[in-house]
C-alpha positions in Angstrom: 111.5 43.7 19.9 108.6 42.6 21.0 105.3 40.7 19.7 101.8 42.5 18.7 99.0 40.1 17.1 102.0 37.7 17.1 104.8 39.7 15.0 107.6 42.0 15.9 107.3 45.6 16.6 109.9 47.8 18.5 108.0 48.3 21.0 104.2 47.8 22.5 101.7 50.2 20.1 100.5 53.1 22.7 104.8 53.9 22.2 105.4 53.7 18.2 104.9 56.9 16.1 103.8 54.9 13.3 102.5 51.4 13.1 101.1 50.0 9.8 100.3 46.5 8.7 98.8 45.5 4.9 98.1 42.2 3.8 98.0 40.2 0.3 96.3 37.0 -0.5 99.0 36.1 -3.1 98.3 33.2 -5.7 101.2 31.5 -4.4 103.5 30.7 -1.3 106.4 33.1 -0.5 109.8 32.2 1.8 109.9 35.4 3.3 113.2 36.1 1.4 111.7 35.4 -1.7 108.9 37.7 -1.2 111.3 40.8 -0.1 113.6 40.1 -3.5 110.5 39.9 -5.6 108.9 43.2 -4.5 112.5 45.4 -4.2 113.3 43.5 -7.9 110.4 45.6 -9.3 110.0 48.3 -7.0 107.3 50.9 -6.7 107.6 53.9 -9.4 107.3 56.4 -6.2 110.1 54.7 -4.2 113.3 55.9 -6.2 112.6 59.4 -6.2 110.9 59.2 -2.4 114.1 58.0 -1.4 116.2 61.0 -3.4 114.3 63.5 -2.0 114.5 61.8 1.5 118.4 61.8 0.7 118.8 65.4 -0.2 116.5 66.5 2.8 118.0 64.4 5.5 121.6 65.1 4.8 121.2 68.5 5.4 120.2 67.3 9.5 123.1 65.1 9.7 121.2 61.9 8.5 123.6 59.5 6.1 122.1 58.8 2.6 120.7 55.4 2.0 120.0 55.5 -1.9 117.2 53.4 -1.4 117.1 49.7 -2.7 119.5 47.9 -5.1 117.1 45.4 -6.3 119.5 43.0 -6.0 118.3 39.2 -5.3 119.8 37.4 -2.7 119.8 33.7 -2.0 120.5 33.6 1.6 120.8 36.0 4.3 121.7 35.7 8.4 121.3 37.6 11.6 123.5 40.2 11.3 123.8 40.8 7.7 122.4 43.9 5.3 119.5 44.0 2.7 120.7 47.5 1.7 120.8 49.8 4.1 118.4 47.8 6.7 120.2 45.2 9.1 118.8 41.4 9.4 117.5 41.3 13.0 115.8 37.9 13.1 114.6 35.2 9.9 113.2 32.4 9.9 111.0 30.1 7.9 108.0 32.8 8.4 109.5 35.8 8.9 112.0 38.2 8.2 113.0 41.2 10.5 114.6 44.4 8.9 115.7 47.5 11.0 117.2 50.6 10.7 118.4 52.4 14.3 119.5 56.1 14.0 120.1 59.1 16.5 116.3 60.5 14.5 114.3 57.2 14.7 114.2 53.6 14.7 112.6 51.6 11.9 111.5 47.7 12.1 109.8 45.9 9.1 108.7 42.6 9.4 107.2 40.1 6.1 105.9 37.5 7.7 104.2 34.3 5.8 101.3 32.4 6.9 100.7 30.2 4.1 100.0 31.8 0.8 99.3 35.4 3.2 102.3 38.0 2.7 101.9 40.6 5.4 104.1 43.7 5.9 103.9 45.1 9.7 106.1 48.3 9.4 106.7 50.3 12.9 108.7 53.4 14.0 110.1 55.1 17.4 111.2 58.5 16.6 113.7 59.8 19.4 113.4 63.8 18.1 112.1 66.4 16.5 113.2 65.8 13.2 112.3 62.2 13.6 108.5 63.0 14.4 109.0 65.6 11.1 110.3 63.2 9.0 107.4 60.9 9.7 104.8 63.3 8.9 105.2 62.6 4.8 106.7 59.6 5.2 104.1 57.6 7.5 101.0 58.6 4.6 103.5 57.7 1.4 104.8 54.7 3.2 101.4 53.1 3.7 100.4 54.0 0.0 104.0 52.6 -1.1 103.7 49.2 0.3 100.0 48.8 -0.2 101.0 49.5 -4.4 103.9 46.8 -3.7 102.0 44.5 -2.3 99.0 44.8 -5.4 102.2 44.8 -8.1 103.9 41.5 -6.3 100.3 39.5 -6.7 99.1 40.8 -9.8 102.8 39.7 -11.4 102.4 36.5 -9.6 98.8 35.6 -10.9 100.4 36.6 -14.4 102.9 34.2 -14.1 100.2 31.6 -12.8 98.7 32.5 -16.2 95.8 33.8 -14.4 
């Protein structure tokens, strides 16, 4: 891991495959926890059937299912532990670090808080082939996907602000 415009990527940006980062202005201030169990509470519409068709594509290379997100809350989380199928690499007050290491490619998403700013940096190493093909739908959709989270998450937070 290492630090680009002061958050974690896997590694410096002339090596990723992919390398996205969107931003909200959100009405209120997030723990970076907070923010991942509000937007995987109410995920995007597109995200549960990206995630079958990603299942029943990738299992025919070898790649193990991952179902996609519970939407489970959870109150605390450390180093080591799971958020579904992504592994805790690093949290603290700021930020949270998710990745996702397999033979195909390796996957690091960081929400990071400054203030009431919610960012997600997402970035990927593929190691293969069928990683670099795998990215080629999944790179477009995945900056559409989070961009759509990241509208839903502060338009339901204004809401709530009554505003």
């Amino acid at each position: 891991m290492i630090l680009h415009e002061g958050l974690p990527v896997l590694k410096t940006p002339a090596e990723l495959y992919y390398h996205d980062s969107r931003s909200a202005l959100l009405p209120r201030a997030l723990a970076p926890l907070e923010a991942w169990n509000l937007l995987m509470e109410r995920p995007h519409p597109l995200l549960k059937a990206a995630f079958r068709v990603r299942d029943a594509i990738s299992a025919r290379f070898g790649v193990k299912r991952i179902g996609g997100f519970s939407g489970e809350p959870r109150t605390q989380v450390a180093v080591g532990d799971h958020l579904d199928f992504f592994l805790v690499e690093h949290l603290d007050p700021r930020m949270l670090v998710l990745t996702e290491r397999d033979r195909h490619l390796d996957v690091m998403i960081c929400l990071s808080v400054e203030g009431r700013r919610l960012t997600i940096t997402s970035s990927v190493v593929t190691h293969n082939a069928f990683g670099r093909a795998y990215m080629l739908p999944v790179g477009p959709a995945h900056r559409l996907i989070v961009g759509g989270m990241l509208r839903r998450l502060k338009r339901r937070l204004e809401a709530e602000a009554g505003g």
